[in-house]
C-alpha positions, -999 to +999 in steps of 0.1 A: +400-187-338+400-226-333+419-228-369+459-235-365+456-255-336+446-230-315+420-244-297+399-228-268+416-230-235+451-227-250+477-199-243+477-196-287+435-192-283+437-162-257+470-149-274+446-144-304+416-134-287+442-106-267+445-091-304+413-095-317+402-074-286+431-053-297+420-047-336+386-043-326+395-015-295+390+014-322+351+003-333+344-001-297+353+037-291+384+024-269+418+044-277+443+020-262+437-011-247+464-030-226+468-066-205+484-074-175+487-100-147+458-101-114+487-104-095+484-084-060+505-047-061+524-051-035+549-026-042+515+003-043+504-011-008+532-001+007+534+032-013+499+038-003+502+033+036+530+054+035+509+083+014+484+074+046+506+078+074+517+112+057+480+128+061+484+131+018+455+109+012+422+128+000+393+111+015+380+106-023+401+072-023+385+039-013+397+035+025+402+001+022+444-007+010+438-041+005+408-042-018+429-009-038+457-032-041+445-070-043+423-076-076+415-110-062+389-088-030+372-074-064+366-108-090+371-145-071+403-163-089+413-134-115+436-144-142+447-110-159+431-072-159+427-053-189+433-019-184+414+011-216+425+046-220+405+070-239+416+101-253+398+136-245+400+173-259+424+195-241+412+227-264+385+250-269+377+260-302+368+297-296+370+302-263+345+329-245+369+355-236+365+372-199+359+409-200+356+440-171+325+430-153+320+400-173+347+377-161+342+338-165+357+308-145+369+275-159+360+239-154+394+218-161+394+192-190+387+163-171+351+171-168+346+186-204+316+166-223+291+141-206+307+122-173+335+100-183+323+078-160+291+074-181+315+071-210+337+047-199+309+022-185+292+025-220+332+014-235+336-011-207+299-027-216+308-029-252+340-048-244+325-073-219+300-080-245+327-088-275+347-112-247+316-127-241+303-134-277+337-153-274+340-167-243+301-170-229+312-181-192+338-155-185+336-137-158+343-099-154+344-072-131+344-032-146+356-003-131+361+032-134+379+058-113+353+050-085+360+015-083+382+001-055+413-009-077+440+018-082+437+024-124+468+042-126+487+015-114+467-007-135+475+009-166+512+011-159+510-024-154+492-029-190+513-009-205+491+018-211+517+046-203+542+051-174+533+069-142+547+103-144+561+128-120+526+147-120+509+114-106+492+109-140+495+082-165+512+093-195+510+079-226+534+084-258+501+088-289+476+106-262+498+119-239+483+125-202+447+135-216+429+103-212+404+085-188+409+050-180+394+021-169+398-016-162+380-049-163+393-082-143+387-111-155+391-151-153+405-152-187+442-156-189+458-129-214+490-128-219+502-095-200+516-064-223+549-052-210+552-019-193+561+010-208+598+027-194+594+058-178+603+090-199+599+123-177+640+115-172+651+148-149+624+166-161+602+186-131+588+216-150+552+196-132+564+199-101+579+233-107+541+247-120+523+235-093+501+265-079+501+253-049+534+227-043+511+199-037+534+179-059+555+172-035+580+150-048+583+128-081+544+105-080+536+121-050+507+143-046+496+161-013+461+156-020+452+189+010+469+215-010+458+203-045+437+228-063+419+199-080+409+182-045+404+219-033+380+231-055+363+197-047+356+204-010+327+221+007+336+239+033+360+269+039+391+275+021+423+289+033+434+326+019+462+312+005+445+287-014+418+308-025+445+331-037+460+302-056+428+292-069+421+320-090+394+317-113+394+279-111+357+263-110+363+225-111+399+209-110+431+223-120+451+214-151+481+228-147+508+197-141+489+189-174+490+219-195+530+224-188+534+189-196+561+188-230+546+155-238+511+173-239+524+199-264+503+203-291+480+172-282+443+180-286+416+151-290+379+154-305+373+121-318+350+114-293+320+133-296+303+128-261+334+144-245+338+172-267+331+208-245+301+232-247+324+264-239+297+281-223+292+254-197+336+250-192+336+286-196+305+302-176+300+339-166+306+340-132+280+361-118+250+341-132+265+310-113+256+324-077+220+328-083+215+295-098+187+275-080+198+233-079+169+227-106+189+249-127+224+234-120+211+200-122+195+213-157+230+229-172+252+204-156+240+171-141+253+154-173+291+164-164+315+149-136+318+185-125+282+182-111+286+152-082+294+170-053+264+196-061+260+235-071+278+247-034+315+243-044+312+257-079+293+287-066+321+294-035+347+289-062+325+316-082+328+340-051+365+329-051+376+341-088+349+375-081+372+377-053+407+375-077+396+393-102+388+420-080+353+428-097+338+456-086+306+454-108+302+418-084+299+439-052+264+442-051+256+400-061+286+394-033+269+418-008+237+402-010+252+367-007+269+380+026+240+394+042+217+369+031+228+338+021+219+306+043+249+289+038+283+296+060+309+291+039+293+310+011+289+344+037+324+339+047+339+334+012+321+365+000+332+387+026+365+372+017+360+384-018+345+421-011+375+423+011+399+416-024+377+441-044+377+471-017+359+503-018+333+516-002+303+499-009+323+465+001+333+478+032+296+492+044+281+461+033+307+438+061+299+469+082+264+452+086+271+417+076+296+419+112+268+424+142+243+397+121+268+367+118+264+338+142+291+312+126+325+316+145+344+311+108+320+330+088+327+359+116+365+354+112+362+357+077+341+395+082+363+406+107+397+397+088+379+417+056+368+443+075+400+448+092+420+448+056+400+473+043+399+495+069+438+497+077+435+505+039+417+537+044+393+523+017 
C-alpha cells in the first residue's frame, strides 16, 4: 500500500487500507462492513433520555447515556468506528409441525445457531487481527450488543442500513436479518455515508405489533414488547400472556411483516444455521428439564443467558394458549408442586385457559396450599373463571 505515494499516515494510505478491509470482509465471514466518524451522538443522547423519562427503557441497556453515546468513555482519542453486519437464516427447512397433544413453541430467529455473540467476537478478532498485520500499534476496542455503545446507531452512521420504523437496522442486500457489531479505533477511515431512509409511509410494523409496543416510528416500549417479555422472570400479565402465544424466546413479528424481508433467507453461515428441534421444541418435555439438561441442549444459543425459568413459564404460557388438555396433568403437577412462584401461578393460569374438570379439582387443592400473595391471585382468578363457567 505504500506504492503511489500513499505512504503510511496519509488520508490516501487509510483510504486504501478502508477497502482492503472492505475486499477482504467476505473471507473474514463479515457480510457488510461500514466506517464512520468517533464523533459523540448527540442527537441519540437526547433521544435516549427522552425514551428514559418515558419508563420505555428495558433494564437490558447499559444505564450509563454518556458511555451509550460518547465512543471517546469506551477507546481514549478514537478516530473512526467500524461498524459489521452479518446476515442470518430467517427459514426453517422442514419445520416440525405442532399437532393435538404435541404442540411445540418457537425460539425467534435471533437466537437460531450458536450465540451471535460468540460469532461476532470470533468476526471482530479476525478483523482486529487483519488491521493489525497492517497497522501493528493500533488500537481497538470490540463490541457486541452487550457493549456500552448503541450499534444501531453505529451502523446507521456507517452506512450499514437506515434505522427503520421497527427500531431495527435495515439493510437493502440482507434486509433486517443481521447481527452487528462495531470496533473503535485510533485509525482515521474515511467515514461511509449513511444510507436514506426507505420505510417512506410505510407502518404495516407498527400495525403487526402483538402487543403495540411499537409505539411510534423508532420507538419501542420496551414493557410491552414480547421480545423483552419473554425475557423476564417473573409474572406476566393475562394480557400479555395471551399475546404471547406460543412464543419461547423473542418475537419476530415487526420482522417477518417486514416487505423488505420478503423472501430474504440467509444460510451462508454455518454456525448460525437452526437445529429445528432446538427452535422448534415439544413443549411438554421443556418443563421437566433439569438445568444440566438445558445447559446440555442449549447453553450454546443466546436463548440460554437468562437460564431454563423463562423458557419453561413461556412453555406453561403456550400449554395455556393452545388450550392442551393432554398438558393438564404435567401443569397440575407443576402447580401443586413446583418450588418456584411464578411457575405455580402461570400454570394455574394455563389449566384455567384449558378448563375441564381435572383442571379445576387440581386449583381446588393447589388454593388452601399457596403461600405467595401473586401465585394465590393467579389460583383464585383461574378458579373463579372456571367455575362461573360451570366447567
Amino acid at each position: 500500500m505504500d506504492d503511489a505515494g500513499k505512504a503510511p499516515g496519509t488520508w490516501e494510505y487509510w483510504a486504501r487500507l478502508k477497502e482492503d478491509i472492505r475486499e477482504a470482509a467476505p473471507s473474514l465471514g463479515i457480510d457488510k462492513i461500514g466506517f464512520a466518524s468517533a464523533e459523540p451522538f448527540i442527537e441519540l443522547k437526547q433521544i435516549l433520555l427522552r425514551h428514559r423519562e418515558l419508563g420505555r427503557e428495558s433494564g437490558f441497556e447499559e444505564p450509563d447515556l454518556d458511555k451509550r453515546t460518547d465512543p471517546a468513555l469506551s477507546l481514549e482519542q478514537p478516530q473512526s468506528i467500524v461498524s459489521i453486519a452479518i446476515a442470518y437464516p430467517s427459514k426453517l427447512v422442514n419445520p416440525p409441525r405442532s399437532e393435538p397433544g404435541a404442540y411445540r413453541g418457537i425460539i425467534s430467529r435471533s437466537s437460531w445457531g450458536e450465540d451471535y455473540h460468540r460469532v461476532l467476537r470470533k468476526r471482530m478478532a479476525a478483523l482486529e487481527a487483519f488491521i493489525r498485520e497492517r497497522v501493528p500499534d493500533a488500537r481497538t476496542e470490540s463490541m457486541v450488543d452487550t457493549g456500552a455503545l448503541a450499534d444501531r446507531a453505529v451502523a446507521e452512521r456507517a452506512g450499514i442500513g437506515w434505522s427503520g420504523k421497527n427500531c431495527a437496522i435495515i439493510t437493502p442486500e440482507w434486509g433486517s436479518w443481521v447481527y452487528l457489531g462495531e470496533m473503535i479505533t485510533n485509525i482515521p477511515f474515511p467515514p461511509d455515508k449513511p444510507i436514506t431512509d426507505q420505510c417512506g409511509d410505510c407502518t404495516i410494523c407498527i400495525d403487526a405489533c402483538p402487543t403495540g409496543a411499537l409505539v411510534g416510528p423508532g420507538q419501542l416500549h420496551s414493557s410491552l414488547c414480547v421480545s423483552f417479555v419473554t425475557q423476564t422472570k417473573g409474572f406476566v400479565s393475562d394480557e400479555l400472556m395471551r399475546k404471547i402465544g406460543n412464543r419461547l424466546y423473542g418475537c419476530d413479528t415487526c420482522q417477518v411483516v417486514c416487505p423488505v424481508n420478503k423472501g430474504k433467507h440467509w444460510a451462508h453461515q454455518p454456525e448460525l444455521q437452526p437445529d429445528p428441534e432446538k427452535v422448534k421444541p415439544l413443549l411438554k418435555p421443556l418443563l421437566s428439564m433439569t438445568n444440566k439438561q438445558f445447559r446440555e441442549l442449549y447453553g450454546d444459543m443466546s436463548a440460554s443467558w437468562r437460564g431454563k425459568k423463562p423458557i419453561q413459564r413461556n412453555a406453561v404460557i403456550a400449554l395455556g394458549n393452545f388450550k392442551d388438555v393432554t398438558a393438564v396433568p404435567l401443569l397440575a403437577g407443576l402447580l401443586l408442586e413446583d418450588e418456584r412462584p411464578e411457575i405455580r401461578g402461570t400454570a394455574a393460569w394455563a389449566l384455567g385457559r384449558i378448563g375441564g374438570t381435572e383442571a379445576l379439582e387440581a386449583l381446588k387443592r393447589a388454593w388452601p396450599r399457596e403461600s405467595h400473595p401473586e401465585a394465590a391471585e393467579r389460583i383464585g382468578s383461574a378458579l373463579q373463571e372456571l367455575e362461573e363457567g360451570d366447567v
